[in-house]
Backbone bond lengths (Angstrom), bond angles and torsions (degrees), N, CA, C in turn:
res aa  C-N    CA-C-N  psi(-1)  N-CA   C-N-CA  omega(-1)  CA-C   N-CA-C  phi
1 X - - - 1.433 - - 1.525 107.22 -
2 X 1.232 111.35 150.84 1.987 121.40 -167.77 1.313 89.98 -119.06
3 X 1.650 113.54 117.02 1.409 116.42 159.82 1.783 107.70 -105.12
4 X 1.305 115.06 138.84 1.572 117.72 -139.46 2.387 76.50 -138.04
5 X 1.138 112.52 105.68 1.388 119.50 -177.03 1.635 97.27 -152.53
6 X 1.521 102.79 178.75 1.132 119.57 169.75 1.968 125.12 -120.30
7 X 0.933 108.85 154.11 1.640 119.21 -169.97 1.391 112.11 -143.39
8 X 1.204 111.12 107.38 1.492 140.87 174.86 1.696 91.20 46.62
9 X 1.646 123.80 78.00 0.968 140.17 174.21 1.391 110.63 55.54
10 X 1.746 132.19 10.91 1.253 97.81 -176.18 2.097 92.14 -119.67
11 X 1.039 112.44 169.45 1.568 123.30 169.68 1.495 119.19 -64.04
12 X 1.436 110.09 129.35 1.850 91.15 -145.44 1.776 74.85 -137.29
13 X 1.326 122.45 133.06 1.420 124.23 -173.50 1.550 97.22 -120.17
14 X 1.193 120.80 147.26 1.788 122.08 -178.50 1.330 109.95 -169.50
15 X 1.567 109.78 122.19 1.400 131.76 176.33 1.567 97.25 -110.14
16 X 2.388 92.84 117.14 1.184 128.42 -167.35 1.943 82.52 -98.35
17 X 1.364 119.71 145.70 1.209 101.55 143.60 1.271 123.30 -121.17
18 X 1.364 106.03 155.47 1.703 106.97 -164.68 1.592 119.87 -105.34
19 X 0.538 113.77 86.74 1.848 117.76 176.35 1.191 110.86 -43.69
20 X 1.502 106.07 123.46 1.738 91.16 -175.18 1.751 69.56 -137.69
21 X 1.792 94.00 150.27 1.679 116.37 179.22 1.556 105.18 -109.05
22 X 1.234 114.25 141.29 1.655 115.43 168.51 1.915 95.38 -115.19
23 X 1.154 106.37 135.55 1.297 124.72 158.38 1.639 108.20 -33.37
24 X 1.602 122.33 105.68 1.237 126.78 172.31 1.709 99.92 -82.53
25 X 2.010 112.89 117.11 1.304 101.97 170.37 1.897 104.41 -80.52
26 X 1.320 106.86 143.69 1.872 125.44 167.78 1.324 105.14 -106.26
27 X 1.331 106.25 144.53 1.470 116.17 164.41 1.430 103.53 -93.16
28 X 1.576 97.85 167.03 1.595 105.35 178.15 1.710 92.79 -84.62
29 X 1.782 115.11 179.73 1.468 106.89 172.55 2.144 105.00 -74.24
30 X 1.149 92.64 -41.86 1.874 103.99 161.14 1.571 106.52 -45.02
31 X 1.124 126.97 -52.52 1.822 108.28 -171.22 1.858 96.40 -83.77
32 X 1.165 122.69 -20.42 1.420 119.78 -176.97 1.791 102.15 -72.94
33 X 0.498 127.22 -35.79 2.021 126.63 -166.99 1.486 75.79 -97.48
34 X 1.243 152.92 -52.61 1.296 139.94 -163.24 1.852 100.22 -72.03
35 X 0.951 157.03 -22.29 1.277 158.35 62.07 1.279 114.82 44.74
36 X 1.420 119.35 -98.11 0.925 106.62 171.64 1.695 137.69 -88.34
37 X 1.410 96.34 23.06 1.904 96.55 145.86 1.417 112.90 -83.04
38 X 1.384 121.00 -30.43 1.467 123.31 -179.01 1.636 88.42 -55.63
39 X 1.451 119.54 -70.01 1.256 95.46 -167.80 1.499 149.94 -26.42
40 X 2.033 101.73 -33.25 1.228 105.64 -158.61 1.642 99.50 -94.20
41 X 1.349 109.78 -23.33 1.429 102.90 149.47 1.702 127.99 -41.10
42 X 1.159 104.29 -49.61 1.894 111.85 -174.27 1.471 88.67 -71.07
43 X 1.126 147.21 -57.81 1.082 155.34 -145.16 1.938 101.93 -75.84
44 X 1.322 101.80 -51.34 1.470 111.54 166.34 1.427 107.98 -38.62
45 X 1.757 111.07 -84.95 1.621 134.66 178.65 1.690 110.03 -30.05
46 X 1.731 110.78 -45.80 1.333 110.89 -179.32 1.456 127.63 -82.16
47 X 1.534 109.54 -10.60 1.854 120.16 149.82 1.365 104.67 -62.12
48 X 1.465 124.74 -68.04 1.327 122.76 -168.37 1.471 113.00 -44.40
49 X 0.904 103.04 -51.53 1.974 116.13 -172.47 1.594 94.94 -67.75
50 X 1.179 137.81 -59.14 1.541 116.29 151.32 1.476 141.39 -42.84
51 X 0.647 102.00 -25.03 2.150 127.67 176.46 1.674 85.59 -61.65
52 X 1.847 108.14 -75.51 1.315 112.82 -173.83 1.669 125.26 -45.68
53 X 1.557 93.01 -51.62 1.575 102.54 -174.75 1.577 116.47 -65.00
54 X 1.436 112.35 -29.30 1.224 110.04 170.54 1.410 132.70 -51.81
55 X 2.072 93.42 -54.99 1.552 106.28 174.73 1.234 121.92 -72.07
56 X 1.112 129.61 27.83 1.975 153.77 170.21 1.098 124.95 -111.68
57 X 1.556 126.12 -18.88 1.794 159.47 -176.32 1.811 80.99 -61.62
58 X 1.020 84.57 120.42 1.839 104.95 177.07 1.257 93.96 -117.72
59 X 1.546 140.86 12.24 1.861 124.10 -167.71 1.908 61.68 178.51
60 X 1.738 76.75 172.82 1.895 108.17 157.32 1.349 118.02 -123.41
61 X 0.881 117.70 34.55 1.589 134.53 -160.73 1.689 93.24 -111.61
62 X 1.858 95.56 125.96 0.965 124.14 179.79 1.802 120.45 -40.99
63 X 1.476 104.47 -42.00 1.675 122.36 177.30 1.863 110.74 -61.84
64 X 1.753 102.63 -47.72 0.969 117.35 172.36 1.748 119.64 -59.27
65 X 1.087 135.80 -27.01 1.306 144.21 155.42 1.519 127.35 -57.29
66 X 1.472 87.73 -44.78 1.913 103.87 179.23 1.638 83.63 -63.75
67 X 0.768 126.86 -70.61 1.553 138.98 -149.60 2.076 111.21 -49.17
68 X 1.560 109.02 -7.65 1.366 132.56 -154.67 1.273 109.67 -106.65
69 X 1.081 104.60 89.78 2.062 115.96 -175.45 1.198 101.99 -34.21
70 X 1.748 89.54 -66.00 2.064 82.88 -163.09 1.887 115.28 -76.75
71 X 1.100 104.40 -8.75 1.524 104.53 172.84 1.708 103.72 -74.06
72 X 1.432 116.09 -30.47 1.345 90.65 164.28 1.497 125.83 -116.72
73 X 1.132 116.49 1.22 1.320 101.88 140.20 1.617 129.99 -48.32
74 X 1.183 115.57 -41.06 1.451 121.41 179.27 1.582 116.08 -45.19
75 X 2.015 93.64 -56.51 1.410 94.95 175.54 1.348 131.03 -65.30
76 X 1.683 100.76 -22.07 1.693 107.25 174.27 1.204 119.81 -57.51
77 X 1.484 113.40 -52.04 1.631 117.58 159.29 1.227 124.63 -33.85
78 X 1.698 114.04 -50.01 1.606 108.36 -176.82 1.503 100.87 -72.35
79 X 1.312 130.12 -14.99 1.353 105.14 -177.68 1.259 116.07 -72.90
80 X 1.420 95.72 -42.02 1.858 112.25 178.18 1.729 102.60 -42.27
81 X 1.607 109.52 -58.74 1.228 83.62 -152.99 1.469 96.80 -95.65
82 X 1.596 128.49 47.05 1.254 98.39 176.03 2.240 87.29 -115.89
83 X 1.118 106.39 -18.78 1.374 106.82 156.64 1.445 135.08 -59.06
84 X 1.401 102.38 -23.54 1.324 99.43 177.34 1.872 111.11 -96.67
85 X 1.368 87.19 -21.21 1.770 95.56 165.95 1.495 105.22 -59.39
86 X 1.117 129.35 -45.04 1.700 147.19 -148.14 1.841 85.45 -59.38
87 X 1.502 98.94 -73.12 1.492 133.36 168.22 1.935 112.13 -19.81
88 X 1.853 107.60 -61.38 1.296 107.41 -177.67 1.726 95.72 -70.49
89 X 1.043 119.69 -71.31 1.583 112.20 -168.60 1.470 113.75 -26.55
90 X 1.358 120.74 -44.71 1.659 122.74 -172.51 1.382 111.08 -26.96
91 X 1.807 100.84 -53.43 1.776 126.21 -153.17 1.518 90.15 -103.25
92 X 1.674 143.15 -29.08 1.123 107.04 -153.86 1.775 95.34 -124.71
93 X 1.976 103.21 -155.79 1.366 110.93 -161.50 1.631 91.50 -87.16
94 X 1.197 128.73 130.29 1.593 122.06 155.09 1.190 127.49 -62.76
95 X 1.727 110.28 -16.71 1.568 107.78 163.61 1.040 117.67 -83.28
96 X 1.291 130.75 -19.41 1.529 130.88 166.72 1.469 116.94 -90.73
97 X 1.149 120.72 -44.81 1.665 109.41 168.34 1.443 133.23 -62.56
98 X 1.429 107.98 -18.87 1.583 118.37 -160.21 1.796 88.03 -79.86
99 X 1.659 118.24 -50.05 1.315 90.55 176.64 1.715 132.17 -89.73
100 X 0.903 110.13 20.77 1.372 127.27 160.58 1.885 104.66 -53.79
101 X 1.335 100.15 -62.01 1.520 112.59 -169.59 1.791 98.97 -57.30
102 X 1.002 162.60 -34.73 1.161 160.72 86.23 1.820 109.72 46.41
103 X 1.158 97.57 -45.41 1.781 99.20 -177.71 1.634 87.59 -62.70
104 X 1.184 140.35 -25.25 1.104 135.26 -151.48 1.583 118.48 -56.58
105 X 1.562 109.79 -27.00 1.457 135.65 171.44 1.286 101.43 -81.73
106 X 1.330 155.22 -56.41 1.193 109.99 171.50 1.314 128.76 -58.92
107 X 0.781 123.11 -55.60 1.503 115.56 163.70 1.122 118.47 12.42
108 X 1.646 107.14 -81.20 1.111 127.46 -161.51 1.441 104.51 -76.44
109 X 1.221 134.88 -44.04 1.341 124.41 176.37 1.718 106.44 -43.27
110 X 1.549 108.40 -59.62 1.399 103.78 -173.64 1.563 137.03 -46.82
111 X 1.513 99.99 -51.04 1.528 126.62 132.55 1.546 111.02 -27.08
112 X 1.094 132.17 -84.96 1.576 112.09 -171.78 1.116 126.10 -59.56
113 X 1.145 116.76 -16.41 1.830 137.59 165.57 1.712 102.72 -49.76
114 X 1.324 94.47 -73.54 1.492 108.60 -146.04 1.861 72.83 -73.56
115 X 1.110 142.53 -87.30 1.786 144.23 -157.71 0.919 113.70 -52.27
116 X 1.765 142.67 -24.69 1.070 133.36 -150.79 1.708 104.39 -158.48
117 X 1.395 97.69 10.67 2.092 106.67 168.48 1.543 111.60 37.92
118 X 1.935 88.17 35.14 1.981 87.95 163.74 1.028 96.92 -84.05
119 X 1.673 101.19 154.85 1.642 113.07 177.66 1.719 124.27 -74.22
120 X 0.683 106.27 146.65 2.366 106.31 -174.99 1.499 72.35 -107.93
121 X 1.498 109.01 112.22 1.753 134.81 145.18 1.356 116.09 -61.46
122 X 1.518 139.01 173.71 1.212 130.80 158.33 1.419 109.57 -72.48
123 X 1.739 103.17 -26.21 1.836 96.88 173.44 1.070 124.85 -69.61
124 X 1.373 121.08 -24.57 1.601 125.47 164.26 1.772 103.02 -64.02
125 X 1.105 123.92 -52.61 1.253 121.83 169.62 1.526 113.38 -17.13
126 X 1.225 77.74 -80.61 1.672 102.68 -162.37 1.438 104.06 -53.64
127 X 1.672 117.70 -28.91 1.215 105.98 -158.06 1.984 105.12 -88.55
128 X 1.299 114.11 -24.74 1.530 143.82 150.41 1.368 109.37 -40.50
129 X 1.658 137.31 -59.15 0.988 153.78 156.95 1.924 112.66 -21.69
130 X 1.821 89.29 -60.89 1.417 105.02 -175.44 1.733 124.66 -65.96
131 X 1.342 99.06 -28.30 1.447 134.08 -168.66 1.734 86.62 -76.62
132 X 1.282 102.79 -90.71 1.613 94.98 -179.17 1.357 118.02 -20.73
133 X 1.708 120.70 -77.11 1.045 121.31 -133.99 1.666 97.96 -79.05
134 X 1.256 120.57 -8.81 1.742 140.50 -171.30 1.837 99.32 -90.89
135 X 1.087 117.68 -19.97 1.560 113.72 170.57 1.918 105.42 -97.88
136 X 1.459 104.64 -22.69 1.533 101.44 -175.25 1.389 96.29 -80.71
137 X 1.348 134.24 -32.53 1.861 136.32 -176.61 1.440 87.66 -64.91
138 X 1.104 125.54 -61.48 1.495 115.27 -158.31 1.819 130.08 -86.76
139 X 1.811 92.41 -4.51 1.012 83.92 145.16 2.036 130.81 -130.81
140 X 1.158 93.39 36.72 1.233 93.96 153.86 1.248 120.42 -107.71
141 X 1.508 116.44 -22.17 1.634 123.69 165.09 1.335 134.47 4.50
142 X 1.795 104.27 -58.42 1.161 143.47 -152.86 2.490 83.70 -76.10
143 X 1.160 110.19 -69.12 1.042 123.05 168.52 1.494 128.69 -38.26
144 X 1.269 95.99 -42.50 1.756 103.34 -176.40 1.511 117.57 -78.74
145 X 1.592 106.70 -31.89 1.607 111.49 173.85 1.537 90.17 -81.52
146 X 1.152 149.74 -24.61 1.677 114.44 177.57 0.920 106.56 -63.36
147 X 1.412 136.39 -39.04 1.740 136.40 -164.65 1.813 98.68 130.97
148 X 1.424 94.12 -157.28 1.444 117.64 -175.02 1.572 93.90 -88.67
149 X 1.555 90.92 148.92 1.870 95.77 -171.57 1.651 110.27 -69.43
150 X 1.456 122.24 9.42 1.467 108.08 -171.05 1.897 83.09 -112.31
151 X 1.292 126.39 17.37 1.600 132.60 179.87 1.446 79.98 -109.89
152 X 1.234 117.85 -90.17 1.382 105.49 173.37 1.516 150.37 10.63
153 X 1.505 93.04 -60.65 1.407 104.58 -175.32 1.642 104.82 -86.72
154 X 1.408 100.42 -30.63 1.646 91.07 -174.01 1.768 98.34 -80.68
155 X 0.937 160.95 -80.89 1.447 160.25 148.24 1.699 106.58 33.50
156 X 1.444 97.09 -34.88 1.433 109.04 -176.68 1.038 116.06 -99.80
157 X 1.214 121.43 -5.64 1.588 118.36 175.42 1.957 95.12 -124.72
158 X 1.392 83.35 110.49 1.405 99.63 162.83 1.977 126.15 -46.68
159 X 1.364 106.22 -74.72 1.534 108.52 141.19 1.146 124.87 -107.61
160 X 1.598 93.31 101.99 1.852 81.35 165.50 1.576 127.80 -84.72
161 X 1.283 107.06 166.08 1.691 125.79 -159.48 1.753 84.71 -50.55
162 X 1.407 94.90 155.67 1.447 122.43 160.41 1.562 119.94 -33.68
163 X 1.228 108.64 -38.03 1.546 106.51 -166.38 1.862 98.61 -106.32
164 X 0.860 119.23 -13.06 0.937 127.13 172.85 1.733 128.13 -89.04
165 X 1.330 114.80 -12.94 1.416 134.71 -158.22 1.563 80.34 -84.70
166 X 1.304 142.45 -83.71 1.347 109.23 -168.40 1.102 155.61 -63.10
167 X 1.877 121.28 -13.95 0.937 141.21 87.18 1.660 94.62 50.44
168 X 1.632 98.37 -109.90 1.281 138.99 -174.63 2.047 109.05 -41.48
169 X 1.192 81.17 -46.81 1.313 89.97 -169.66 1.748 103.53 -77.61
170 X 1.132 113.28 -54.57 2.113 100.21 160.24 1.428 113.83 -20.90
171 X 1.783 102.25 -79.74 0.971 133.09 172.25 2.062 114.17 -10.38
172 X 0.912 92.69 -55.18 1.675 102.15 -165.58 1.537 105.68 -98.03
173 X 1.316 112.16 -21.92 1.652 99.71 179.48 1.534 101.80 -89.25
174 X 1.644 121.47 -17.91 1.451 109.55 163.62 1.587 119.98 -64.07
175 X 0.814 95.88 -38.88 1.767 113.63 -174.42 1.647 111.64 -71.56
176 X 1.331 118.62 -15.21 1.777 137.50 154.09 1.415 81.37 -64.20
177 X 1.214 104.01 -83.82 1.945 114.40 -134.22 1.785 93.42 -60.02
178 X 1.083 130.13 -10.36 1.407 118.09 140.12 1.607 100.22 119.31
C-alpha cells in the first residue's frame, strides 16, 4: 500500500507493506490416509483407462496418443490424484501414507479381473494378502509403540482428574516394570 502525505512542507511518498493472512486449510492425519486411499482408487481407474487406451493405439506415434480419450483421461486421473497426494503428505506421516498408496495393486488386479478376465492366481492372492495386511502393520504401528490405549490416554493427560489419577498411576508403573 502507497501512503502519499506531506512532512515538514515537503511531498513525502511511502510504501507500507501489508501482510494479509488467508486461512491455511490442514487435514487431520485421519482425513490425510482417507485422501490418500482416494488416491489409489484414481490411480487404480487411471491404469485401467490406460490398459484401454493402449489396446486402441492404431500407430505409436506421439500425435496418435494425444488423439486417445482414454489414454488421456488416464493421465488426467494421475494428475488428479497425484495433487491430491501432494495435499495428504503436507498434513500427514510419509511413513504411514506412502504405503497406503500400495493398495493401489489390488485394485487393479481386481479391476483387471472383473474388465479385462485376467486371471487372480493364488500368487496374486497371496501377494494382495501381503499388501493388505503390510498397510494394516504400518498403520497401526503408530498406536502400538504408544502402548495400550489406557497408557495412552493417561500420557496425555498431564493431570489427570481425581478419579482417574490412580488409574493412571497403575497404569504407568506397569508400563516401567516393562
Amino acid at each position: 500500500m502507497t501512503i502519499i502525505g506531506e512532512n515538514q512542507g515537503k511531498s513525502v511518498e511511502q510504501t507500507v507493506a501489508v501482510e494479509q493472512t488467508q486461512p491455511s486449510f490442514r487435514f487431520s492425519k485421519a482425513q490425510s490416509i482417507a485422501l490418500v486411499f482416494g488416491c489409489t482408487i484414481l490411480g487404480a481407474a487411471a491404469q485401467i483407462l490406460i490398459k484401454t487406451g493402449a489396446g486402441n493405439l492404431h500407430g505409436a506415434g506421439a500425435l496418435e496418443m494425444l488423439r486417445n480419450i482414454y489414454l488421456l483421461a488416464g493421465y488426467s486421473l494421475y494428475g488428479m490424484s497425484t495433487v491430491l497426494l501432494v495435499l495428504a503428505l503436507r498434513d500427514g506421516e510419509l511413513s504411514i501414507l506412502y504405503p497406503v498408496i500400495s493398495l493401489t495393486f489390488v485394485w487393479v488386479t481386481i479391476l483387471s479381473s472383473v474388465l479385462f478376465g485376467e486371471a487372480i492366481t493364488v500368487n496374486k492372492l497371496i501377494g494382495i494378502a501381503v499388501i493388505v495386511a503390510g498397510v494394516g502393520v504400518l498403520g497401526a504401528g503408530g498406536k502400538f509403540a504408544q502402548g495400550p490405549p489406557a497408557l495412552r490416554r493417561c500420557k496425555a493427560l498431564a493431570n489427570p482428574p481425581a478419579g482417574e489419577a490412580p488409574l493412571c498411576e497403575r497404569v504407568n508403573q506397569r508400563s516401567r516394570l516393562g
